[in-house]
Each structure stands twice: as C-alpha cells, then as structure tokens.
N, C-alpha and C positions, 0 to 999 in steps of 0.2 A: 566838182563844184569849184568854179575858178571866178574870176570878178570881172567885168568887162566898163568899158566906159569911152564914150562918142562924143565928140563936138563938133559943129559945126557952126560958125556963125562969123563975127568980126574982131572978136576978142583972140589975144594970142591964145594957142590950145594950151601950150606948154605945161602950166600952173591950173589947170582947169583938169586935163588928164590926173594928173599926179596928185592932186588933193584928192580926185574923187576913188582914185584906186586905194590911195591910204584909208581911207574911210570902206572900201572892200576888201581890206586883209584880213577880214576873219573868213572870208570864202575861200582862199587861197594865199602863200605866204613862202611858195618856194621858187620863183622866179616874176619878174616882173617888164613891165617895157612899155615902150609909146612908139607908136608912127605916127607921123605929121607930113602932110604935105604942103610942104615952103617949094612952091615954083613949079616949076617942072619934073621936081623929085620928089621922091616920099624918103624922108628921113627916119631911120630906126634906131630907137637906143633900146639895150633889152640886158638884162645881168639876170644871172641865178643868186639866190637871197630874197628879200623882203623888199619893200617900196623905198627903203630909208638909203641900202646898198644901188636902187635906179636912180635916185636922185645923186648920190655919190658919181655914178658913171654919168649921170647925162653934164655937173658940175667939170668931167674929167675931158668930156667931147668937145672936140675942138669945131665942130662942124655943129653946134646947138643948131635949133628949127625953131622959126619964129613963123610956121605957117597959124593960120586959124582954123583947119579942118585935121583932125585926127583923131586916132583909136588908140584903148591900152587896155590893158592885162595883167590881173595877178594871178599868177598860176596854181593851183593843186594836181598835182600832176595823174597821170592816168598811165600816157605812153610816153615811153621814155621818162629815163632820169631824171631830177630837180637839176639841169645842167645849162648853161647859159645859152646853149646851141637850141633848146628843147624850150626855150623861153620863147612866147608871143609876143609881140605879132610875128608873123611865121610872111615872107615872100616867095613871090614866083622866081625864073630864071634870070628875067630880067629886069627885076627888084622893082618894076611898074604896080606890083599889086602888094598888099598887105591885109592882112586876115586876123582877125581875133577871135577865140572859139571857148565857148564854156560846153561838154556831154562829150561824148564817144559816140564816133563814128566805127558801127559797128564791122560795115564791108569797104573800108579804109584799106582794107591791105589789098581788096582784088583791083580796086579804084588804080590805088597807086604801082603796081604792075603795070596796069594799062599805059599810065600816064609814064612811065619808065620806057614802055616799048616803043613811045611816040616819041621818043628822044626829052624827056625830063629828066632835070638830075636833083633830087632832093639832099638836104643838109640835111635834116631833125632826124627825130625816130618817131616824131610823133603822129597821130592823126590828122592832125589840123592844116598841116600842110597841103595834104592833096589838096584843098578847097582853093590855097592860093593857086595850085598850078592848073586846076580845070578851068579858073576864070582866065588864067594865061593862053587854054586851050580852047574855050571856046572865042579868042578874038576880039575884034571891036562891035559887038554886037551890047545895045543896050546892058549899063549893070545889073539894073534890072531883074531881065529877061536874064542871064548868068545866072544870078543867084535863085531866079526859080526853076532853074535847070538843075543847079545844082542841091538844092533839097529836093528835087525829084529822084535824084540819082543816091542819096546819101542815106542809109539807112540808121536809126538812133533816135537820142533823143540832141540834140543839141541845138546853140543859140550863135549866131556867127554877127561878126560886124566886118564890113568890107570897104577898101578905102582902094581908087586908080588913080594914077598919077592922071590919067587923061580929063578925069573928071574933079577938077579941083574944088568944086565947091558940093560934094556929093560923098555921102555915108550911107552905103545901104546894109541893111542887119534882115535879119531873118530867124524864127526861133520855131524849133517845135520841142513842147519835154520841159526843155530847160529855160529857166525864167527870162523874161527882157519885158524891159518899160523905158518907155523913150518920153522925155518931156519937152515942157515946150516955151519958148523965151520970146522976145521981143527981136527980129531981126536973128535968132541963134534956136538952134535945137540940140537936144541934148540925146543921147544913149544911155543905157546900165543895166546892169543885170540885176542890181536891187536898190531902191530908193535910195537911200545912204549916198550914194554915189554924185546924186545931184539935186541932191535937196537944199545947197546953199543956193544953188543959181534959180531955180525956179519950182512952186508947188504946185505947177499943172503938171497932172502926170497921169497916162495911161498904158496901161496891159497887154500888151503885145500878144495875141494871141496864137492859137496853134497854127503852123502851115500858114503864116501871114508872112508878107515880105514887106517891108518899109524902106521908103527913103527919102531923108534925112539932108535939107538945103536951108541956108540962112531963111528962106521964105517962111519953109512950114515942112508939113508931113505929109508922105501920102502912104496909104497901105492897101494891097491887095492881098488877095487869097493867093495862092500858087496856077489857077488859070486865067490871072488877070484881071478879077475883078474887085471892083473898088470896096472898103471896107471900110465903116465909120466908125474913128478909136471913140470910147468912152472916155471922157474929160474927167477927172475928180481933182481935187483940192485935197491936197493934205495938211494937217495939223499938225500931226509929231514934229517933237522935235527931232534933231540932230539924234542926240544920244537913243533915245526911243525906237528914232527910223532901222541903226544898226542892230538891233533884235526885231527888225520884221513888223514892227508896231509892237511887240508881246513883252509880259515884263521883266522878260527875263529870257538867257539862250538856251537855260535846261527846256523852258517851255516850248520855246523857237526851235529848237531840234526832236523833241517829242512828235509835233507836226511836220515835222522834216522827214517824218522816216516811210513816208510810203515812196514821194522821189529818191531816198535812198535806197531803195529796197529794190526800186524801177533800174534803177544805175548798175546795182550788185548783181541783177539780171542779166543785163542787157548782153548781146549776142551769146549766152548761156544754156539755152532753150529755145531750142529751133521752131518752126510753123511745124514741123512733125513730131516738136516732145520729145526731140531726142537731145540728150546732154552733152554740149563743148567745154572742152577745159584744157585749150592746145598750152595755156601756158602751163599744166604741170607736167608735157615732155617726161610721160611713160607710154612704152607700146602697150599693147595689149597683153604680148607676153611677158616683161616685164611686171605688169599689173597682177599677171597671175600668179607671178614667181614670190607675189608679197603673202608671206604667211601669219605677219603678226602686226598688229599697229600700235602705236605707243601717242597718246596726246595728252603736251604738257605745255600749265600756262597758268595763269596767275588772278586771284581778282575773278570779275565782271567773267573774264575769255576763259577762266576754270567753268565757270557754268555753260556757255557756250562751246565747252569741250567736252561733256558730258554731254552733251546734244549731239555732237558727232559718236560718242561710243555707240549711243544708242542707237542713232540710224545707222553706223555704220554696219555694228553687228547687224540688228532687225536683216538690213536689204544684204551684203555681203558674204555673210555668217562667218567672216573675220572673227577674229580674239581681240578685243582694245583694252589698254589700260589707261588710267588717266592717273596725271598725278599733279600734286602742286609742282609745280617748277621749280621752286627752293627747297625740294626734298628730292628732285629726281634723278640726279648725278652722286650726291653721298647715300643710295641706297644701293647701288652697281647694278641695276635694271642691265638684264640678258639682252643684249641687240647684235646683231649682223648684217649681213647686206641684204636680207630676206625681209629684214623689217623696216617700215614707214612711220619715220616720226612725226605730228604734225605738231609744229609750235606757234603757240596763239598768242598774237598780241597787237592790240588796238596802234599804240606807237610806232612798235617796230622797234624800240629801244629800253623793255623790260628785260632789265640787269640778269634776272635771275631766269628767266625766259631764253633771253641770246645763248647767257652760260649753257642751257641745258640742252638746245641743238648744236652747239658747237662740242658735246660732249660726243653726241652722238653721232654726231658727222664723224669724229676721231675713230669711232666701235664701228664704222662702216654704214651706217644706217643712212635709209633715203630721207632726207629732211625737205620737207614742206612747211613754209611757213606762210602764215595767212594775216594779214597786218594790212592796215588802213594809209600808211605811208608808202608812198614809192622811195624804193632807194634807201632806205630805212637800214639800220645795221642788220636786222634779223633778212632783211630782201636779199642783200648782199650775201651774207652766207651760206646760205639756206638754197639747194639744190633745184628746186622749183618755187612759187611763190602764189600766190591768189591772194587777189590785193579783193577790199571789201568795196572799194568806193564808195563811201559814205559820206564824202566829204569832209570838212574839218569840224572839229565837234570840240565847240569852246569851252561848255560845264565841262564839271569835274566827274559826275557823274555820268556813266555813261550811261545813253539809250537807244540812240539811231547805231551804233556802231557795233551795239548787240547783236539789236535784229539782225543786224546784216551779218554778222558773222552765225548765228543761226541759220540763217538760209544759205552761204555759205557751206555752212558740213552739211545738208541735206544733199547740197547740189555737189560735194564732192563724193560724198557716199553715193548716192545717185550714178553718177559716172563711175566709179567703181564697180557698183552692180554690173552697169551695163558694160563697161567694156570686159569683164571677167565671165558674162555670163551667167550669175548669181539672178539675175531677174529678166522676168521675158517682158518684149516691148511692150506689151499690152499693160501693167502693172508701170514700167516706168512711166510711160502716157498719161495714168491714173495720178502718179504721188507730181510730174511735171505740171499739171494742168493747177492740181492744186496749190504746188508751188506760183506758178506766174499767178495766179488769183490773188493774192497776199498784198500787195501794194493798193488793190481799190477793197478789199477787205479792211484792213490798215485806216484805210482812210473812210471808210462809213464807222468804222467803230470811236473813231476821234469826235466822229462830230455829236457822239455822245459824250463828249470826254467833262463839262459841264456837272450833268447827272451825276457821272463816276465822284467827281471830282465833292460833289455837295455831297454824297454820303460818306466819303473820308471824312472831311472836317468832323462829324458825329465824334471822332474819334481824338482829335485833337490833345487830351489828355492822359492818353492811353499811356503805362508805364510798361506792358509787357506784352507783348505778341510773337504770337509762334505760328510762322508759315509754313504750310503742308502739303505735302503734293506725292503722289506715288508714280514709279515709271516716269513719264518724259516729262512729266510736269511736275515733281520732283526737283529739277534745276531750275525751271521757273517759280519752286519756291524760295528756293536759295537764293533768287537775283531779286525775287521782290523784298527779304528780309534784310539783304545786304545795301538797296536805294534806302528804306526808310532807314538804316544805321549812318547812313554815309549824309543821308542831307535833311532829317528830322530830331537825330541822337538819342532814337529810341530803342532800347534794347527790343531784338530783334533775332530770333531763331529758325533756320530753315531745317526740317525735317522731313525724310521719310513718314506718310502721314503712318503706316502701317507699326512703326517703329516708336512711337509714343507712348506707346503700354509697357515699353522696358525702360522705363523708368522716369524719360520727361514729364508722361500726366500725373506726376505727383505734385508738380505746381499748377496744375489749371484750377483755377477757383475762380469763384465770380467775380468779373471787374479782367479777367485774362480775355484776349482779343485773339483768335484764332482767323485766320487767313484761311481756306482752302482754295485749291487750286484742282478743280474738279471737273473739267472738258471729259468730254464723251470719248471711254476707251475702254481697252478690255478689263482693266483696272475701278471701271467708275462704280459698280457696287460694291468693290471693298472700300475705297475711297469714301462710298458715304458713310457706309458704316464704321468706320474711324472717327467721320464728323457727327456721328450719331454719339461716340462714345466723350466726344469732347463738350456735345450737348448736353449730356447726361450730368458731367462734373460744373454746370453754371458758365460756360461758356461762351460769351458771344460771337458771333458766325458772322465773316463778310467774306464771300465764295463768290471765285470766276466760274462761272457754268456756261456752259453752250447752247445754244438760244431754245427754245424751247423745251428745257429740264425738267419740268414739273415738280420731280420727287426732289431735286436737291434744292430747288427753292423753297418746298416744304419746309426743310433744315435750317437755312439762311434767317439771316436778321438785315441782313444786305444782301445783295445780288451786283454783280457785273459784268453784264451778259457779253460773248464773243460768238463770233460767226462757227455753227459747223465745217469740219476740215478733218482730211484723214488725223489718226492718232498722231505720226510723227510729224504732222505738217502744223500742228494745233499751236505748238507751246508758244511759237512769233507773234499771234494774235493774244495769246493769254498774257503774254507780260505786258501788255500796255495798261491796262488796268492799274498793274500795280505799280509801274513808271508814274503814273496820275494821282494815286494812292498818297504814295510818299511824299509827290510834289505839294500837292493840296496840305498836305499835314505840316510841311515846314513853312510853308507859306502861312498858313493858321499862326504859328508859329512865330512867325517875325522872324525867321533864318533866310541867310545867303546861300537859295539854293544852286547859285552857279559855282561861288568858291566857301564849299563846307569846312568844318575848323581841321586841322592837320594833314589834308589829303592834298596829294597832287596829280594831276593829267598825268605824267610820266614817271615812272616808279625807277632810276637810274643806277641804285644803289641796292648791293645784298642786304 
C-alpha cells in the first residue's frame, strides 16, 4: 500500500505533488520523491524518510523543477529496504522515463532477467523498476500503447503512473488490484491513489477501474481497456471533507482498515499459490532437506500476533505432525526453552520492533536456532535479524487495534505450515490443493461477509452496557476467542475473557449468571458438538448467547440469542473469516460508547519497551 499522485496542467507541480503525498502518508511513510518534467528533462528528487525529510531534500537541490507535469510517491515498501535508492519514482537508463507504482509485481524477477540480458542495468532492488525499463525497451512507440503492453506482461495487482521526457505534456497511469482515481480541473488533471491526495484542487473524481489505462493532458482524460477501447469514467462529486477524505469517507481508520482487509489478504497472497495450488515461500531460503532436518518449532510473540501464533501451532502440527510450542515473548528466554539448530523459531510481530519479541529471537539465533520472522515492516529490526523473514503486506494499519494485519498473519501460518507440509512430504498434493483453494477463497469470502457488517454491527449495540463477557472457542477457534475478548478490552474497556470453551466447568462458570454475555465462537469442525454442548451448559446458568456459526447451523442457532453467520471453509481455514464478526463486535460497542476507537486509553501501535 504506497501513495501515488499526478498533475498535469499549468500550474507549477512542485507544491501540488508534495501537498498531496502528505496528505497519503498514512498509505506509506518510509521513502518519498517527485518527478517533474521542466524541459527536456525529468527531474527527480526522492529521500528514504517521510514527506517532511522530501521536502527537506528538494529545499537542499540545487537543480529545483518548476515543470507543470509530474508524479510522486510515498512508499511502504514490499522490495527492498526503506532505502533512498529503493525510493519512487524509479528511471530507465537513460533517465527519459519515470515510474510510480503502488502492488507487487508478482513475475518481476523473470521480467527483469530478461531486461538484464538485453543490456539493462537496474539500481533498486525493487519491483517497480522493470516497468521503467520495458517502457525504455519498448521504444518510441505511443505511451499509451507501452503501458498496455506492459500490464499485459505484468502479472499482480498493481497501479502504475508514467511520465517521458518526450512527451511533456502527458501522464499515463494504469491500475489493476490496486486503487487509482484520477480527477478532473479546468485546463489541469489530476492522479492518486486515494482521494485525499487531490481533493484541495478539485471534487470531480472518478474510479479508475480494473485493466484500464488512462491519459492524463491539461485537456482532459481519456481511458481505454487494455485492447484499445474507449471507456466512459463515471463522474461523481464529492462532499467530504479533507479530514474525512483521509479515512476513505469512513469514521474512522479502525473502520477503514476493517474493510481494507480482503485487499490485504489479496496482497499477503499474491505470487504464494500458484494456478496449480502449489505453495512459494522462496523468501524463507530452506531446502527441502534442510526443512526435513527441522524437528521441533518454537513461536513466540506478543498481544494480537500471540493469538495468530497459536494458529500456526495448530496448522502446523494438524498438516506437518511437527511438535510446536508457543509462548509469550516476555517469558521465553527467562524459562531456557531447549533449541538447537534442529529447531525453527517463528517470531511474530506486526511492527517488527516488539522489545520483547526481537529480545526472544535474538536469543535463539545465540542457541543456534533457525529464526523466522513474520512482520508487516520491511527492514524492521526483527527483518534484519532474523534468518529468513515473511513480510505480511497489509499495509500500514493507523488504529491501535489491530485487524487487517491479523488476518494476515493468519493466513500467513496457514501458508507457511502449508509449505512445510509440502516441501517435507507430510501432505499429498491433492489435500494441499484442497486447504490452497480454500485459502485463495478468503479475500471475496472477506468481503461478502463485510457487506453484512451493518446487521453484525446493530446486534452488538444490544449489548452496549454489558459489564462482563467471556469468549469461548474450542481447538482453532479457541484463539479467535482470545482476539475477540482482547479488541472489545482494548477499544470498549470492557472486561473481557477468552476461554477454552470446554474448560469453563473448572471453575470460570461459577460467575455466569444472568445479565453475563457469552460470545461463542462455534464454525463447523470436529469440535462443533462439544462446543455446543458447552454453550448448552452456559444456557442452562442464564446466559446470553451471541455465536459466530457457519452458514446454515441450524442446531446452534437453536442456542443463540444472536447469530453472526460466516462462510463454510475447511476447519483450519475457518478462524480468518470468524474473527471479523468480532473485529465489528467491539467496534460497534465503543462506538455506542462514545470511545476513540482509533487511539484507546494507554495502548500504543508499537510496544518498544520490556
């Protein structure tokens, strides 16, 4: 999720780029830049940092660009480092073309081989580049025509803006996946990847849709499909303001990211599951034998990624028949946990920079152990130390609570257990095929269950003055009751207990009484008739019942007093769909509330201290 932004008209771009990328720094925040083409040249300023350190360097350039036609970029990076070299807009050879790219380019590396063997010489490490130097390689052939060659050839989701020096009064963009809306001015058009960007200059603005290519001249706009033909943008008129536009219209970014997470989900995929179901993960650089040689797993992590870490024991044992243990991170260097080089540590962390996280693979890097760390930052201190790495791409996630950067790391250990299986031999193709298909399912699953999120959301409010609830779940759903009792703690302040549901007869149901609010968390699995009969036993004591069940339950709707129904999905594949409910849950309840569910009272985004 990076921030993009295009001008083209009569006005200098300088101050027009640069307002409108400050206003996309919550898409991306670890490198920044502008190209402009003043003359014959395309001028680039670009620094690693935030918008505040580009304007620092462009104040520092002695060569400032006072063209009217340019593109810019704030980064979250994918490939490569947060490093100024890895900073957009990305040029060709002969610095004639400049590129700004928000997705991943899945077959980017076979691309840029090619482009190598044809006498290219690339700077970055990142993806984005090939695109500058195919438009180098295809010529003086319309830009156009370029750029729908080259989202013929690029596979992903991504949104590209493109600037030649040859064409000075010409931006052409292109998006499939990943957002772009291009508006529209007097004599001037505009680019971005999300309103915010250029809602000071004008509120005609339309949706750039999939496999369209656009471009962008002081005149106006034109947009084709990718075989050349003409496409009529839909015109709207926006209202929001400023401050409103930068949460997406929504009232808030815990909300705004709620609905962000089947695009996350799409991104934490992407090149991970092939058209044959079979599982890549070149970045965690084990052979097979190697993979065999692993006897024991160890995952430690803290918060939110402690419950996401118990989703990997689960799938990893279930598909592997490994041994895993999990432990909080702030207990698992002072208890001298047995490691060697036989064993795989995996350390979870949204950051990349949990104190007590970093401490506990740096422990075990010291005892010889293989460290993996899986963190939503590139370049992050746990990336750097940490043996191999599996970044989540979730993008940048503003609340404090998290939710998009969950799922993802949920699907995440599915998809590394997964690949474990397979490359070890633990599960035959035909089964991986089965749990992959249903994995890639989850992002439009995701997103038909949101557009109930309304319903979910008005049977929460019921609940509004609840003092006590205890969330239940057995087996995999189990840590999805832990994550839903830890959101409504973290941004409603209501005392909040996840449990074993099977485990409440030794000795928690002695507080259930009536006016107690019981959560179940009850999807379809080997588990689901003892599961009801738990919620059968929490009936019995005056109980009320608001259950996630899986779409046609009958018997456990029986039970319920609520209902919040999710798609069927194998057992391990289920719990990504079951927590959104109760991400909705809590939101709805603090919202009722009158609480700030973006910044709740004492918690912070990054935990930096033991």
């Amino acid at each position: 999720m990076c921030g993009i932004v295009g001008y083209v008209g009569t006005k200098p771009a300088q101050s027009i780029l640069v307002n409108g990328l400050a206003r996309l720094e919550y898409r991306g925040y670890d490198s920044a830049g502008i190209a402009i083409i003043d003359g014959s040249k395309i001028g680039v300023t670009k620094t690693a940092g935030r918008v505040a350190d580009l304007i620092s360097s462009i104040a520092a350039d002695q060569g400032s660009y006072t063209g009217s036609v340019g593109i810019g970029h704030t980064r979250w990076a994918t490939h490569g480092a947060p490093v100024t070299k890895n900073a957009h807009p990305h040029s060709d050879c002969s610095q004639n073309v400049a590129v700004v790219h928000n997705g991943i380019i899945e077959n980017y590396m076979q691309l840029r081989d090619e482009l190598i063997a044809a006498g290219h010489t690339f700077t970055s490490d990142t993806d984005t580049e090939v695109v500058a130097h195919l438009v180098e390689q295809m010529g003086d052939e319309p830009l156009e025509i370029i750029v729908r060659n080259i989202m013929e050839k690029a596979e992903g989701a991504l949104a590209i803006g493109v600037v030649r020096a040859s064409d000075p009064d010409l931006i052409v963009a292109a998006r499939r996946g990943s957002p772009l809306v291009i508006g529209f001015g007097d004599g001037e058009s505009f680019l971005a990847s999300d309103i915010p960007a250029i809602l000071e200059h004008t509120r005609r603005i339309a949706i750039v849709g999939d496999d369209n290519v656009v471009s962008l001249t002081p005149g106006g706009v034109s947009i084709t499909d990718l075989a050349g033909n003409p496409v009529e943008p839909v015109v709207r008129d926006i209202e929001w303001d400023l401050e409103s536009a930068e949460r997406g219209g929504y009232d808030d970014f815990m909300l705004k990211e709620i609905y962000e997470q089947p695009k996350a989900l799409t991104d934490t995929l992407a090149g991970r599951i092939d058209d044959h179901y079979r599982i890549h993960l070149p970045e965690l650089d084990l052979t097979p034998r190697e993979a065999r040689a692993i006897d024991k797993v160890f995952v430690v992590a803290c918060g939110t990624s402690y419950h996401a870490g118990l989703m990997a024991k689960y799938a990893i044992e279930r598909w592997t028949r490994l041994p895993v243990e999990i432990d909080i991170a702030s207990e698992f260097r002072y208890r001298d946990p047995v490691l060697d080089d036989r064993t795989m540590v995996i350390g979870m962390s949204q950051s990349g920079e949990t104190a007590d996280t970093l401490a506990a693979i740096e422990y075990a890097q010291a005892q010889g152990a293989y460290v993996v760390a899986t963190t939503n930052v590139v370049d992050s201190s746990m990336a750097r130390v940490a043996d191999s790495v599996l970044y989540t791409r979730a993008g940048p996630e503003i609340g404090v609570a998290s939710t998009k950067t969950f799922v993802c790391q949920l699907v995440l250990m599915q998809i590394l257990a997964l690949y474990l299986a397979q490359i070890r031999g633990a599960l035959d193709g035909a089964t991986v095929e089965v749990m992959a298909k249903s994995i890639r399912a989850l992002p439009d699953q995701v997103e038909k269950l949101l557009e109930r999120a309304d319903d979910i959301m008005e049977q929460a409010r019921k609940y509004t003055d609840v003092k006590d609830v205890f969330f239940l779940g057995r087996g995999v759903s189990f840590p999805i009751a832990l994550e839903g009792a830890l959101k409504l703690k973290e941004i409603a302040y209501v005392r909040a207990e996840g449990y074993p549901a099977g485990e409440m007869k030794h000795g928690p149901i002695a507080l259930i009484e009536k006016g107690v609010l019981v959560v179940g968390v009850a999807t379809k699995s080997h588990l689901h008739a003892k599961t009801l009969s738990n919620m059968e036993e929490m009936k019995a004591r005056a109980a009320t019942l608001f259950m996630v069940l899986t779409e046609g339950d009958t018997e456990g709707q029986r039970l319920a007093d609520d209902v919040a129904w999710v798609p069927p999905a194998p057992e391990l594949i289920a719990p990504v769909t079951a927590v959104i409910p109760l991400q909705l849950f809590a939101y709805a309840i603090s919202k009722a509330k009158g609480l700030d569910v973006d910044k709740p009272r004492n918690l912070a985004k990054t935990v930096t201290v033991e």
